[in-house]
N, C-alpha and C positions, 0 to 999 in steps of 0.2 A: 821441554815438555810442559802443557798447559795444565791447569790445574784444573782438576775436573771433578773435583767438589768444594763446597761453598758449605759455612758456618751456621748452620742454624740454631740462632740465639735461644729459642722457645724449648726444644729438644736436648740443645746444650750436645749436640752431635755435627759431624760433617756428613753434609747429603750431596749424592752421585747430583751433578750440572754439566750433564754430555752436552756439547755445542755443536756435535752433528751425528747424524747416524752410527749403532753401534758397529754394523756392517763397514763402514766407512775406516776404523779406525786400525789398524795395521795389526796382526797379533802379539807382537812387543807389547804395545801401550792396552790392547784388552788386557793382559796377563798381568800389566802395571799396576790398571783399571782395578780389576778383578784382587789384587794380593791390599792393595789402601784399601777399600771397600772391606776386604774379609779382618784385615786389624782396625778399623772404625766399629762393625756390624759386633765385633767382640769386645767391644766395651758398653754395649747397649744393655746386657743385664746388669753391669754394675752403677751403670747411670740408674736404672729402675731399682735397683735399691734404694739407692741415695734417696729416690725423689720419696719411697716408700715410708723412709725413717721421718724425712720431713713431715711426711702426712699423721703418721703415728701420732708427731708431738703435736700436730694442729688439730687429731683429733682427742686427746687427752684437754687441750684445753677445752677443747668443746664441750666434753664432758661434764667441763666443772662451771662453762662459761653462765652466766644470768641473766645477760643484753642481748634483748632480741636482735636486735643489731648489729652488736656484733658475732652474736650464733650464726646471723645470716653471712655474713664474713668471711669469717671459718668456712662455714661451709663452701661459700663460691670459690676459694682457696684450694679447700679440700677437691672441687668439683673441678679446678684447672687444670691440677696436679694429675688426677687420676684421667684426666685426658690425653696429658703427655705420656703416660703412661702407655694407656692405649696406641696412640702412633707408633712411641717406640716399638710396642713389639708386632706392631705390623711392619714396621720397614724389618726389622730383626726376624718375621716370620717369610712376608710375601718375599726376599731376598736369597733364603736359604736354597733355590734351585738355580740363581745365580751364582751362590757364591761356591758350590758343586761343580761349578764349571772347570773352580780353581786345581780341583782334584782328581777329576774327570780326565 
């Protein structure tokens, strides 16, 4: 069986890389599909904490930081993190009447 998700490093998750139509794929490997997706998509809240804590302490230093410099740092920091955030929980959201299917 191929592997039909790929690693993404930014996310720090593995994301669905179908290589052909879902239609296409025999109800075996959707159900395959569908059970790795729904134990990947269940660790997407405990990933957004992780990244949450990290933010915490990037923004306590900020708090106390003096260098415009490096405030502006922190802050791009702060401003990458609470990005990944955001994706995370749209795959974690837009996914949720996929992964319904598994239960369905």
């Amino acid at each position: 069986m191929q592997n039909n998700f790929v690693w993404d490093e930014r996310l720090g998750i593995s994301l669905p890389h179908l290589i052909r139509p879902w239609e296409l794929y025999d109800k075996r490997e959707q159900a395959s599909i569908l059970l790795q997706w729904e134990k990947i998509r269940g660790t997407i809240p405990d990933r957004i904490g992780e990244i949450e804590k990290h933010i915490n302490i990037l923004q306590d230093q900020l708090s106390t930081e003096e260098s415009f410099e490096l405030s502006c740092e922190l802050n791009y920091k702060i401003a990458g993190l609470a990005s990944v955030i955001n994706d995370l929980w749209l795959w974690y959201r837009l996914n949720q009447d996929i992964t319904s299917k598994i239960h369905g």
